[in-house]
N, CA, C and O atoms as a Maestro MAE file, in Angstrom:
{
 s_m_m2io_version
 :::
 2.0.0
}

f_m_ct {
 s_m_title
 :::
 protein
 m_atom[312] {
  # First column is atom index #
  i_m_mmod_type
  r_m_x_coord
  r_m_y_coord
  r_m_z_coord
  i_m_residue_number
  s_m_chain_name
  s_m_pdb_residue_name
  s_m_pdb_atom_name
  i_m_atomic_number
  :::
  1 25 15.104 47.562 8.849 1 A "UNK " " N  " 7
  2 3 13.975 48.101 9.565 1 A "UNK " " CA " 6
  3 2 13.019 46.964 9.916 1 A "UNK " " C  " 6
  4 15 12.969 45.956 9.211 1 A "UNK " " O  " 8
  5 25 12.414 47.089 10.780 2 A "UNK " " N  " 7
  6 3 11.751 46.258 11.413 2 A "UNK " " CA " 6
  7 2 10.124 46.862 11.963 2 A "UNK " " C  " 6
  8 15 9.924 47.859 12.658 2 A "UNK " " O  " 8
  9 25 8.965 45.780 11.328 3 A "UNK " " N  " 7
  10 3 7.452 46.304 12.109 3 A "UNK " " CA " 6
  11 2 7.089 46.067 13.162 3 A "UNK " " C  " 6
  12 15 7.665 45.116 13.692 3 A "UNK " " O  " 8
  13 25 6.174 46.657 13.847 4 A "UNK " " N  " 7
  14 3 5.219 46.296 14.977 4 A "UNK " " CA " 6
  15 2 3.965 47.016 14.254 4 A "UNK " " C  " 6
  16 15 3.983 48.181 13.858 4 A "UNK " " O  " 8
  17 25 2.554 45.863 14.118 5 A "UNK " " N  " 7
  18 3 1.746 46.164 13.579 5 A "UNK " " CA " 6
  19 2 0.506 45.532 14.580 5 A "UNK " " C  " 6
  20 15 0.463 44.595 15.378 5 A "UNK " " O  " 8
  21 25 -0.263 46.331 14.207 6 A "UNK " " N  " 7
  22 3 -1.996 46.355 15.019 6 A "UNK " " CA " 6
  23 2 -2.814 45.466 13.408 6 A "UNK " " C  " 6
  24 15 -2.513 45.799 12.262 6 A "UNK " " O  " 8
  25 25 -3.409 44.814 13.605 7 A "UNK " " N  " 7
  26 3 -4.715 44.511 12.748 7 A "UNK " " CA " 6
  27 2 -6.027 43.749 13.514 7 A "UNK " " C  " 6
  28 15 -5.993 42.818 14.319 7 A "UNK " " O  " 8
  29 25 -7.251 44.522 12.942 8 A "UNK " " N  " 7
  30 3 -8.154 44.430 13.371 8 A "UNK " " CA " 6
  31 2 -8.740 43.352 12.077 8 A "UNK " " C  " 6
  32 15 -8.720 43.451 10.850 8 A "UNK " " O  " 8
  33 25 -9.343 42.123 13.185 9 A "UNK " " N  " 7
  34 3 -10.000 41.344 12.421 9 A "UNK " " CA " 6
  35 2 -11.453 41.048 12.294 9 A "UNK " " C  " 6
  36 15 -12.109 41.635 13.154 9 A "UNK " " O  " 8
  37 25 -11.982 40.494 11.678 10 A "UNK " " N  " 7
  38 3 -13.209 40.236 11.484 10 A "UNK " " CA " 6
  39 2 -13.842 40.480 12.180 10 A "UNK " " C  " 6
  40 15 -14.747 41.278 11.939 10 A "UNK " " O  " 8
  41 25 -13.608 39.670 13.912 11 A "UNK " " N  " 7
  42 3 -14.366 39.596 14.930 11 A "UNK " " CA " 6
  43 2 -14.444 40.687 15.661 11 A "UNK " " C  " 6
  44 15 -14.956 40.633 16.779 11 A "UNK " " O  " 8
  45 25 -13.902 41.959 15.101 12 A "UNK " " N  " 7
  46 3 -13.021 42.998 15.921 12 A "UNK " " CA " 6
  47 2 -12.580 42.824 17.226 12 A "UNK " " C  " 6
  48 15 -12.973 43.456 18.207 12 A "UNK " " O  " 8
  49 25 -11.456 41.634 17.188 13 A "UNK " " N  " 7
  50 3 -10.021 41.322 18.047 13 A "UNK " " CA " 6
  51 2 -9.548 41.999 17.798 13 A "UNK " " C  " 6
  52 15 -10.170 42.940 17.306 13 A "UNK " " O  " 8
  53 25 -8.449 42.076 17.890 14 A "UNK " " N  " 7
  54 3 -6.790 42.614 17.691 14 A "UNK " " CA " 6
  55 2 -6.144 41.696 17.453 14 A "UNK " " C  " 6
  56 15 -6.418 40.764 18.209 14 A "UNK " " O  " 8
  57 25 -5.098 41.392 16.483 15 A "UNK " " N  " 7
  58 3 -4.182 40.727 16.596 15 A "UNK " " CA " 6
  59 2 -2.456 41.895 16.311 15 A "UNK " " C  " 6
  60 15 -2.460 42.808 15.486 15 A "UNK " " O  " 8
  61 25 -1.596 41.661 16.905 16 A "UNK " " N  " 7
  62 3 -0.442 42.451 17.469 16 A "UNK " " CA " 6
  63 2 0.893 41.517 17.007 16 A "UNK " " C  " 6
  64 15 1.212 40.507 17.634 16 A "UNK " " O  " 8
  65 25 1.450 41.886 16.103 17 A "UNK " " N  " 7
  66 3 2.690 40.972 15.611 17 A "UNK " " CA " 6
  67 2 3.797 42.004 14.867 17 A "UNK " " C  " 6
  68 15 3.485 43.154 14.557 17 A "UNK " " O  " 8
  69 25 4.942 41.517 14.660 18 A "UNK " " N  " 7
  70 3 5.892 42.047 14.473 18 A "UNK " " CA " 6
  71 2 6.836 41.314 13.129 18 A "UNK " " C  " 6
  72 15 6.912 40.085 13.097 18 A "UNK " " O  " 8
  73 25 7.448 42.056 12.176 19 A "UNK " " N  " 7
  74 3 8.047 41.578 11.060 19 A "UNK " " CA " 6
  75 2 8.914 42.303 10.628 19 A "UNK " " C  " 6
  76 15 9.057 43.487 10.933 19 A "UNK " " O  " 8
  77 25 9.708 41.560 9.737 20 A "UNK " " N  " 7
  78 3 10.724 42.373 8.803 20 A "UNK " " CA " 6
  79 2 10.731 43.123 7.658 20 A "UNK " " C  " 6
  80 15 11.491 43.863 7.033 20 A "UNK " " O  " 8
  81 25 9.232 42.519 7.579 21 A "UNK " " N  " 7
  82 3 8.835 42.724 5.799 21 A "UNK " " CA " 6
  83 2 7.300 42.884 5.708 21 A "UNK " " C  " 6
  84 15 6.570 42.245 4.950 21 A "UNK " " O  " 8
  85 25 6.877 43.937 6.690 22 A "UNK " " N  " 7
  86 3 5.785 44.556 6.627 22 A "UNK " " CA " 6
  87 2 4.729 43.600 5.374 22 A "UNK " " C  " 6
  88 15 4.026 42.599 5.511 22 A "UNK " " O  " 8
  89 25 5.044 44.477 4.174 23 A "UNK " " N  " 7
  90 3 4.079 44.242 2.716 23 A "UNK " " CA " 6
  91 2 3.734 42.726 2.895 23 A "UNK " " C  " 6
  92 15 2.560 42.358 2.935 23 A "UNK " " O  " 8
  93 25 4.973 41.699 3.021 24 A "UNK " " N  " 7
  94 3 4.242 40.577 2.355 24 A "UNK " " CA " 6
  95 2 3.774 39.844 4.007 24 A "UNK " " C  " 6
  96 15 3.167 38.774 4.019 24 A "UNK " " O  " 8
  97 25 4.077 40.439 5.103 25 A "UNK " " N  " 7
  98 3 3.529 39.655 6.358 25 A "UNK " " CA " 6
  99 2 1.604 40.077 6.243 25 A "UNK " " C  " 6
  100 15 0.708 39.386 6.728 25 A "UNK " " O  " 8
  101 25 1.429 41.377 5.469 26 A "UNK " " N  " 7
  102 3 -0.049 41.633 5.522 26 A "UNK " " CA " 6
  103 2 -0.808 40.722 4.457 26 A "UNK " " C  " 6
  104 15 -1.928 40.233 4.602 26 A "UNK " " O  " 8
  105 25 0.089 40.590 3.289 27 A "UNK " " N  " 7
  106 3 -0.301 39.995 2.027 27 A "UNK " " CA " 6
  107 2 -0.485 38.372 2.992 27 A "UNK " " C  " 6
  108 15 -1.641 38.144 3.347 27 A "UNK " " O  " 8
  109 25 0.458 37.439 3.345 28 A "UNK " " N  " 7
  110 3 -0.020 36.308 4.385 28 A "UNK " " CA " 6
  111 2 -0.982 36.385 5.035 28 A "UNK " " C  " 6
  112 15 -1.689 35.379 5.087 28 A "UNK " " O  " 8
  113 25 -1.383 37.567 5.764 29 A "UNK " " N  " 7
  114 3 -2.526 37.528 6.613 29 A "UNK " " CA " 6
  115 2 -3.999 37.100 5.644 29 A "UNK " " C  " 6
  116 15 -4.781 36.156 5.753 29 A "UNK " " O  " 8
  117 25 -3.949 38.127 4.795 30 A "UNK " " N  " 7
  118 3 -5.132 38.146 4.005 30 A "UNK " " CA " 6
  119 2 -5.371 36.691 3.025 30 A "UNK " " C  " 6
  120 15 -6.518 36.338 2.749 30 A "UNK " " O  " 8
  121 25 -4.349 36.031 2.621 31 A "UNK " " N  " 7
  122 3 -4.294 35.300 2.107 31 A "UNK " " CA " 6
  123 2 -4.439 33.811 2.718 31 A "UNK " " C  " 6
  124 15 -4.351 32.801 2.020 31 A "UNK " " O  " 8
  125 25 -4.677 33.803 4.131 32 A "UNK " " N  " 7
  126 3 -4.735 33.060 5.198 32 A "UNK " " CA " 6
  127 2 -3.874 32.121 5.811 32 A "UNK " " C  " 6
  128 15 -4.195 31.115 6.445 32 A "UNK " " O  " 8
  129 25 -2.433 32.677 5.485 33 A "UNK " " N  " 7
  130 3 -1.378 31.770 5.936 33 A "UNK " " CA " 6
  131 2 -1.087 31.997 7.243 33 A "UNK " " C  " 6
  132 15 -0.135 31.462 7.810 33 A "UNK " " O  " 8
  133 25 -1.858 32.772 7.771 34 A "UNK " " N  " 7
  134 3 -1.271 32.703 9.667 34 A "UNK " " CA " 6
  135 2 -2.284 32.124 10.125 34 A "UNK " " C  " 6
  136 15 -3.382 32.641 9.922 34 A "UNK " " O  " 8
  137 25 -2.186 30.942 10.836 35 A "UNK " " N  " 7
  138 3 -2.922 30.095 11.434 35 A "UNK " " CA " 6
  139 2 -3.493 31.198 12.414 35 A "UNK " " C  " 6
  140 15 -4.639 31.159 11.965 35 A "UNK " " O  " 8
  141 25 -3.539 31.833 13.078 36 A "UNK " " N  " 7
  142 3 -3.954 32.759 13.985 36 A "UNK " " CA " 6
  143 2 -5.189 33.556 13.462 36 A "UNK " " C  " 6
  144 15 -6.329 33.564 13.925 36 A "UNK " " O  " 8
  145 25 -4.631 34.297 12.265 37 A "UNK " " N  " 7
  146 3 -5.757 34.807 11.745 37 A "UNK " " CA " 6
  147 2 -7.050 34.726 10.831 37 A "UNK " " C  " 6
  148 15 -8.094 35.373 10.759 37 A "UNK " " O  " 8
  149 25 -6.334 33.288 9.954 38 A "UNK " " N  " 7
  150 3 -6.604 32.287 9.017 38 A "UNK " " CA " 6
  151 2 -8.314 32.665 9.330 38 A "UNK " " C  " 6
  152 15 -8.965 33.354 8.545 38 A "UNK " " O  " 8
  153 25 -8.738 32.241 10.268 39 A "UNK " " N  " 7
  154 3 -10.551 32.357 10.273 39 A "UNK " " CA " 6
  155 2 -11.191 33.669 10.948 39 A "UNK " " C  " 6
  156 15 -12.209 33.709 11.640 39 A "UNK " " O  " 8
  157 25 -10.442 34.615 10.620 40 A "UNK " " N  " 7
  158 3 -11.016 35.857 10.911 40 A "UNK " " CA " 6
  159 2 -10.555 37.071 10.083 40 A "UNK " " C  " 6
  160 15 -10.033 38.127 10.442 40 A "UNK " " O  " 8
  161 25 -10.880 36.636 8.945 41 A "UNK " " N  " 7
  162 3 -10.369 37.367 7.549 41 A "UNK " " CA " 6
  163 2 -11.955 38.111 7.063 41 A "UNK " " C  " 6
  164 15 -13.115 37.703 7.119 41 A "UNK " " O  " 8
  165 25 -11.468 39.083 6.692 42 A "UNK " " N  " 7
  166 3 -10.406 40.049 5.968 42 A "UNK " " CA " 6
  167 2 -9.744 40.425 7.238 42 A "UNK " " C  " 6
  168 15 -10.386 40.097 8.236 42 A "UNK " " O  " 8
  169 25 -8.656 41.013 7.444 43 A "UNK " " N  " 7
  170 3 -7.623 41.842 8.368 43 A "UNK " " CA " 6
  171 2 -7.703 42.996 7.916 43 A "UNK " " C  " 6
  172 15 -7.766 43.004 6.687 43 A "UNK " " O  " 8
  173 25 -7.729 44.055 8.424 44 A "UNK " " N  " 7
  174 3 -7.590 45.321 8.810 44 A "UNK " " CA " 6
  175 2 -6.122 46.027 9.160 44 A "UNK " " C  " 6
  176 15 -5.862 46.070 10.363 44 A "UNK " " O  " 8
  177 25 -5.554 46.348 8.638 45 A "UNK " " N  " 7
  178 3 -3.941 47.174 9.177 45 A "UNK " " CA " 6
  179 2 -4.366 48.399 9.510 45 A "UNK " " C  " 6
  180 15 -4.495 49.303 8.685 45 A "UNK " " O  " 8
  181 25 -4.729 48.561 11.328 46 A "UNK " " N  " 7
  182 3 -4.982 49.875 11.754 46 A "UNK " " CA " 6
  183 2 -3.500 51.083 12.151 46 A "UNK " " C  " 6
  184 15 -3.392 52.284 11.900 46 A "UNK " " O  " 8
  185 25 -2.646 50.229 12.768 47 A "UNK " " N  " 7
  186 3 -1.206 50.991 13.234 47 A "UNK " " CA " 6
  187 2 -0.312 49.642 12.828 47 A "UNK " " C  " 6
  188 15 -0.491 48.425 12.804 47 A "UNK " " O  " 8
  189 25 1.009 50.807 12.451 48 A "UNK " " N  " 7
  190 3 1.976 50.159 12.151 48 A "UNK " " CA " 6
  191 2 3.512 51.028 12.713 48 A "UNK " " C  " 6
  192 15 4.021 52.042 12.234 48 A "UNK " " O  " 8
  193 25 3.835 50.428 13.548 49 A "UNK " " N  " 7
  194 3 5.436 51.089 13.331 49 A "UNK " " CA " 6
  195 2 7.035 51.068 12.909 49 A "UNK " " C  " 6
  196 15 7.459 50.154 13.617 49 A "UNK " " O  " 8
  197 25 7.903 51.456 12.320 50 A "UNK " " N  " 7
  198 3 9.290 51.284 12.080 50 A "UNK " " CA " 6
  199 2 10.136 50.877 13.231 50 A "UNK " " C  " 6
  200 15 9.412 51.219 14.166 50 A "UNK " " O  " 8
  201 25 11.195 50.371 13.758 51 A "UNK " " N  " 7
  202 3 12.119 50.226 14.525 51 A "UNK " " CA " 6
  203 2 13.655 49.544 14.038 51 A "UNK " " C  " 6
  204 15 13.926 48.452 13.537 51 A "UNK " " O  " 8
  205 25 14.448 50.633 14.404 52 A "UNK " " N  " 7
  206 3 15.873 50.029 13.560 52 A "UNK " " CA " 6
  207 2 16.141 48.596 14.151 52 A "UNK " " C  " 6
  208 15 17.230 48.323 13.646 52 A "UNK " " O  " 8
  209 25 15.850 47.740 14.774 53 A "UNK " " N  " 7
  210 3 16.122 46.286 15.709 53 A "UNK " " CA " 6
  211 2 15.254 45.335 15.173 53 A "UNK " " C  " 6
  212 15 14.118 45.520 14.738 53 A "UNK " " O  " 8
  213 25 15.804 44.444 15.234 54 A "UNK " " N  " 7
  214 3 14.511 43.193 15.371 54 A "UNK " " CA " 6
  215 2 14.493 43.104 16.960 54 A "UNK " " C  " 6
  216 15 13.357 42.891 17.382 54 A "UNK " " O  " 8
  217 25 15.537 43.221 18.016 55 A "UNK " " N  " 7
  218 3 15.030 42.763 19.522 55 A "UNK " " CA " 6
  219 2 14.370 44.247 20.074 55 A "UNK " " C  " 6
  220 15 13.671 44.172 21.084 55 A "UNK " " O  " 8
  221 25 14.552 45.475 19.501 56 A "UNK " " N  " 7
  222 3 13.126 46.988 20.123 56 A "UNK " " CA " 6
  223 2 12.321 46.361 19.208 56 A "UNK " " C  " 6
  224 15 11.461 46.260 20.083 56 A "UNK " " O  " 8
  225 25 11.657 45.703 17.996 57 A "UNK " " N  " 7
  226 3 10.573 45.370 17.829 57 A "UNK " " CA " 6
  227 2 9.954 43.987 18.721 57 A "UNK " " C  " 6
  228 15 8.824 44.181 19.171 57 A "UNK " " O  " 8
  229 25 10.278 43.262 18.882 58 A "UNK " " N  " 7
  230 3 10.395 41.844 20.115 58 A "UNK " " CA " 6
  231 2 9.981 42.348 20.801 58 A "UNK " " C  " 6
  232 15 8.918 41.832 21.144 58 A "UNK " " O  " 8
  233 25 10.270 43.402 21.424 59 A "UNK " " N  " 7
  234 3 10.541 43.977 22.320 59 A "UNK " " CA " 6
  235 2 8.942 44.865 22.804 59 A "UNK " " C  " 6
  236 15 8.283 44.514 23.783 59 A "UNK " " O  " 8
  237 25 8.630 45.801 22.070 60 A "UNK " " N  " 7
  238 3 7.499 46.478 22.047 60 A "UNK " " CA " 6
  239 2 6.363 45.686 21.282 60 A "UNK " " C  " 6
  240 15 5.227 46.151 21.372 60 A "UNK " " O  " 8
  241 25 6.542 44.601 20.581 61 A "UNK " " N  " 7
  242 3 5.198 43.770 20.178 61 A "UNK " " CA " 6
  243 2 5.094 43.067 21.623 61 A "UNK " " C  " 6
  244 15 4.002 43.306 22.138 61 A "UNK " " O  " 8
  245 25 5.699 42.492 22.193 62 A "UNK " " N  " 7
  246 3 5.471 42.041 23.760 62 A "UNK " " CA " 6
  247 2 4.770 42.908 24.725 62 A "UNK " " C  " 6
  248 15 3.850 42.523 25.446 62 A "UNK " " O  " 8
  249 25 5.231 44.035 24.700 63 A "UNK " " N  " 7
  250 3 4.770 44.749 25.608 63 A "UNK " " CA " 6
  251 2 2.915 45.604 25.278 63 A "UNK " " C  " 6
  252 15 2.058 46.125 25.993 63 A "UNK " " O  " 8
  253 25 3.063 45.338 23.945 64 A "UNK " " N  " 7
  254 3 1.876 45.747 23.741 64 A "UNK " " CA " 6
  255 2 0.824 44.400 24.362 64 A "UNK " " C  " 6
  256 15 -0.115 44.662 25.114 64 A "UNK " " O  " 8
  257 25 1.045 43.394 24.057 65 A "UNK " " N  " 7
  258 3 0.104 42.330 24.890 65 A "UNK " " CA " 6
  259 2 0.165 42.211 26.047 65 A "UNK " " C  " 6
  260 15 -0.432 41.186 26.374 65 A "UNK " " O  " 8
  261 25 0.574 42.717 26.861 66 A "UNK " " N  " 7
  262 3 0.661 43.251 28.237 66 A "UNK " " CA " 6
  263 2 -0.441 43.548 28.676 66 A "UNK " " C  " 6
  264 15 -1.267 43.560 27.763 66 A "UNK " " O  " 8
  265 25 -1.022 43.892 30.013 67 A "UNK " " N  " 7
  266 3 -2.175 44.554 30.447 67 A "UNK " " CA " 6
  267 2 -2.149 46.011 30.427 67 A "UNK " " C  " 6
  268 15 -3.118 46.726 30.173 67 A "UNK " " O  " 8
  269 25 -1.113 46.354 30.677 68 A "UNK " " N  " 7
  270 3 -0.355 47.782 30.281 68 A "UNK " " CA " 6
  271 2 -0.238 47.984 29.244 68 A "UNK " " C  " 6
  272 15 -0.608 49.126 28.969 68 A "UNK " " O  " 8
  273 25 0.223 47.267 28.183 69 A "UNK " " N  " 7
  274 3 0.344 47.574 27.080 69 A "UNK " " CA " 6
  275 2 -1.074 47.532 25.985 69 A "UNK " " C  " 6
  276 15 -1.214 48.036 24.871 69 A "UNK " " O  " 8
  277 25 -2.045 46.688 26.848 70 A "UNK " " N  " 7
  278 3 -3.238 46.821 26.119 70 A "UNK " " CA " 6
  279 2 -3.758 48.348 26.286 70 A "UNK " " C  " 6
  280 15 -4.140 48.872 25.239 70 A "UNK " " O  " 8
  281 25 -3.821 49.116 27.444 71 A "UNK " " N  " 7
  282 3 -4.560 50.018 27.908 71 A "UNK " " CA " 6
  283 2 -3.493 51.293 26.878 71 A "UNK " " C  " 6
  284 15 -4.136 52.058 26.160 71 A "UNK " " O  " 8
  285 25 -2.634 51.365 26.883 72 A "UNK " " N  " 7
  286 3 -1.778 51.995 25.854 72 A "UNK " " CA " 6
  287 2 -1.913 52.244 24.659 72 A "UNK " " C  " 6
  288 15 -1.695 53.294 24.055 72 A "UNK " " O  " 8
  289 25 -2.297 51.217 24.281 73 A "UNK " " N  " 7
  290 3 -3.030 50.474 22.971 73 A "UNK " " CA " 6
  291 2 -4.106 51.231 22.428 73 A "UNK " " C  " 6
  292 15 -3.968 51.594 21.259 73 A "UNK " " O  " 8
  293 25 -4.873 51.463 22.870 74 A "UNK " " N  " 7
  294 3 -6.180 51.686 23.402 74 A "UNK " " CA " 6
  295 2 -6.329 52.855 23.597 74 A "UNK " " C  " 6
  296 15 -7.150 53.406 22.863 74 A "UNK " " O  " 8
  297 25 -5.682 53.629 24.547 75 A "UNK " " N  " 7
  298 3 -5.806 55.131 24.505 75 A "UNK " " CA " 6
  299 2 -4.902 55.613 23.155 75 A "UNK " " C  " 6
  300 15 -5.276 56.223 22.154 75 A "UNK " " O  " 8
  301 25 -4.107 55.308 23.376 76 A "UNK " " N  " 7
  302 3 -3.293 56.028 22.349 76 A "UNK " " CA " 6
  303 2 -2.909 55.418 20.572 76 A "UNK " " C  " 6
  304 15 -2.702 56.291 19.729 76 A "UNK " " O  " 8
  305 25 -2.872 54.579 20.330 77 A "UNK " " N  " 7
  306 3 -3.217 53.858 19.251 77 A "UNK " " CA " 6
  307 2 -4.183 53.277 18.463 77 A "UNK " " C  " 6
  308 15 -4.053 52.857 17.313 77 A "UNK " " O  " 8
  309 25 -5.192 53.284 19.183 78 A "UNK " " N  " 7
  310 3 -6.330 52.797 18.339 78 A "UNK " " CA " 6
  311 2 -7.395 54.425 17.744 78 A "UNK " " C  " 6
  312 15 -8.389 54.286 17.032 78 A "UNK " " O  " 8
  :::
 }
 m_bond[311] {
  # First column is bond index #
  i_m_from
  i_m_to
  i_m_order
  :::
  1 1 2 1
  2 2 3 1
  3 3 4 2
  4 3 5 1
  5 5 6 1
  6 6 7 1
  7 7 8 2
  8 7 9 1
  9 9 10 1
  10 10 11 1
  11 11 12 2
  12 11 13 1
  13 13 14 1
  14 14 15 1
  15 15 16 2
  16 15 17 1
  17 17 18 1
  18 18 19 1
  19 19 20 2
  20 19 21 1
  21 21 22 1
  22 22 23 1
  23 23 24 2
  24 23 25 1
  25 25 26 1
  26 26 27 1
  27 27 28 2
  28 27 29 1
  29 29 30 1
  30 30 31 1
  31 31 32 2
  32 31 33 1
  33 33 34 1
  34 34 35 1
  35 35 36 2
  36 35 37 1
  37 37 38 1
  38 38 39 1
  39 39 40 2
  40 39 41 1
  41 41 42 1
  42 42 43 1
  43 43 44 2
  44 43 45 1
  45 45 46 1
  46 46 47 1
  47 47 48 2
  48 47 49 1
  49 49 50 1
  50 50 51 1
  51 51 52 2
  52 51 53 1
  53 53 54 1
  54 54 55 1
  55 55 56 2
  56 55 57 1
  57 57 58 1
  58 58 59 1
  59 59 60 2
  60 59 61 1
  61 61 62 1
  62 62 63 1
  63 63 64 2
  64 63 65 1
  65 65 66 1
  66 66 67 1
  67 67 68 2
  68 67 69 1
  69 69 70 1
  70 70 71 1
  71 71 72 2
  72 71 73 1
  73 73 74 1
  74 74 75 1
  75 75 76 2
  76 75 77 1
  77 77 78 1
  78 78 79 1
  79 79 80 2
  80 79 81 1
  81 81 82 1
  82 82 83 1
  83 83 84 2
  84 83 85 1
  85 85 86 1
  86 86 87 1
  87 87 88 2
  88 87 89 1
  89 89 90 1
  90 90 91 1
  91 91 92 2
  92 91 93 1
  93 93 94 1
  94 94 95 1
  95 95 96 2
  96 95 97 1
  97 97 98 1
  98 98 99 1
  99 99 100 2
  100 99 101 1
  101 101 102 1
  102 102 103 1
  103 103 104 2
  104 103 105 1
  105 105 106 1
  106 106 107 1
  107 107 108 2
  108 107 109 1
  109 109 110 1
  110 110 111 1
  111 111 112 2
  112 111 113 1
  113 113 114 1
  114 114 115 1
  115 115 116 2
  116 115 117 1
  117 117 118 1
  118 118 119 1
  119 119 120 2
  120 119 121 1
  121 121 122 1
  122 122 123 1
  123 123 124 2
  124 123 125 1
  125 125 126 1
  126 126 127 1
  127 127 128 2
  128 127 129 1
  129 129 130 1
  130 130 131 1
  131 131 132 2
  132 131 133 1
  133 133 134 1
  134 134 135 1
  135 135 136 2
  136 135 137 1
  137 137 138 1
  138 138 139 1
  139 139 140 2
  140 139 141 1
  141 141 142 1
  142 142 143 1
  143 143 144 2
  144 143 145 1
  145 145 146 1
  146 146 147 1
  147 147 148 2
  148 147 149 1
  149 149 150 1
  150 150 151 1
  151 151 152 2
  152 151 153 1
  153 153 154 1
  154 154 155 1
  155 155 156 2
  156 155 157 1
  157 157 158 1
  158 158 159 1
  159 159 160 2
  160 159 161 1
  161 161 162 1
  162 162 163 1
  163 163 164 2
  164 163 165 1
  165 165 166 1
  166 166 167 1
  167 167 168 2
  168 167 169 1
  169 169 170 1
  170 170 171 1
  171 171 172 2
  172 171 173 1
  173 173 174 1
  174 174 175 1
  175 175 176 2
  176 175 177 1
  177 177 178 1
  178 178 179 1
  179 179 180 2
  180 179 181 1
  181 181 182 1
  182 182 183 1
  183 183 184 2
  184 183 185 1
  185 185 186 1
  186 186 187 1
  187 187 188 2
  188 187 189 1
  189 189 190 1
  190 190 191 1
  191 191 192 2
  192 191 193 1
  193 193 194 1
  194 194 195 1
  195 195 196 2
  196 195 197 1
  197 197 198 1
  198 198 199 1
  199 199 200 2
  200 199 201 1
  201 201 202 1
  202 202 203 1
  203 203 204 2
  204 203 205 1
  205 205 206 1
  206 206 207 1
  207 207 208 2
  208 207 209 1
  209 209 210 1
  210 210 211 1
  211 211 212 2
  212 211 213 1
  213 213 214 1
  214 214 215 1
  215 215 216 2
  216 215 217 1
  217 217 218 1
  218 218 219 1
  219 219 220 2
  220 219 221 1
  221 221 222 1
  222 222 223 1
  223 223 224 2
  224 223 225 1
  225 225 226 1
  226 226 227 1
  227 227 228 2
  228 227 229 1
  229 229 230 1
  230 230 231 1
  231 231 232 2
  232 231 233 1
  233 233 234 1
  234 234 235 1
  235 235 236 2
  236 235 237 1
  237 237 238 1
  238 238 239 1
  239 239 240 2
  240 239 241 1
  241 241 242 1
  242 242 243 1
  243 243 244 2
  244 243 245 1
  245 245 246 1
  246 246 247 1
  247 247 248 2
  248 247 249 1
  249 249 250 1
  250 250 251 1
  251 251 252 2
  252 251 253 1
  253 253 254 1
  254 254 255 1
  255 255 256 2
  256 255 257 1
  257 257 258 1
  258 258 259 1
  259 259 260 2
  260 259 261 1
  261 261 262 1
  262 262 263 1
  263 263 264 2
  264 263 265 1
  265 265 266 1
  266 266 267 1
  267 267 268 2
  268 267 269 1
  269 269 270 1
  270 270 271 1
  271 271 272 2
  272 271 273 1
  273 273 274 1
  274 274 275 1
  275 275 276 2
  276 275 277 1
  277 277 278 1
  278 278 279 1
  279 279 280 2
  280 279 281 1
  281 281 282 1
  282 282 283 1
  283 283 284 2
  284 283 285 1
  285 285 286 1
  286 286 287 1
  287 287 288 2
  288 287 289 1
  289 289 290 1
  290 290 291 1
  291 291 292 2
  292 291 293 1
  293 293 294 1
  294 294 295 1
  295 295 296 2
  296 295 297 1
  297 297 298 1
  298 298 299 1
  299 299 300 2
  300 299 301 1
  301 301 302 1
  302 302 303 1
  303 303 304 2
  304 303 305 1
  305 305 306 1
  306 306 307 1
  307 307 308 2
  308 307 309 1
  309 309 310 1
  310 310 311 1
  311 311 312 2
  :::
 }
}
């Protein structure tokens, strides 16, 4: 199984990423090993979803950073 996850950070951004291993990709966040999020801690895990693939998760974490996929986002996920 495979994630596509929403977290809201500090600055209330979004950051939008995808994993194999849900638990410890959030435990990294908080702990500040993603250079990305590293200075906008604590993280927030607002949505998260399952997908049997790693390429439908690739797949829909892409499309959520989209302009389309932001507005999607947004109505319906947040």
């Amino acid at each position: 199984m495979y994630y596509v996850y929403i977290l809201k950070l500090s600055n209330n951004d979004y950051y939008i990423g995808s994993t194999g291993d849900l638990k410890q990709r959030l435990t990294d966040h908080q702990e500040g090993k993603n250079i990305s999020t590293k200075p906008f801690r604590p993280v927030k895990l607002i949505y998260y979803c399952a997908l049997p693939t790693k390429t439908q998760a690739i797949k829909f974490e892409m499309y959520l950073k989209t302009g389309s996929g932001k507005a999607f986002r947004n109505k319906h996920l947040l």
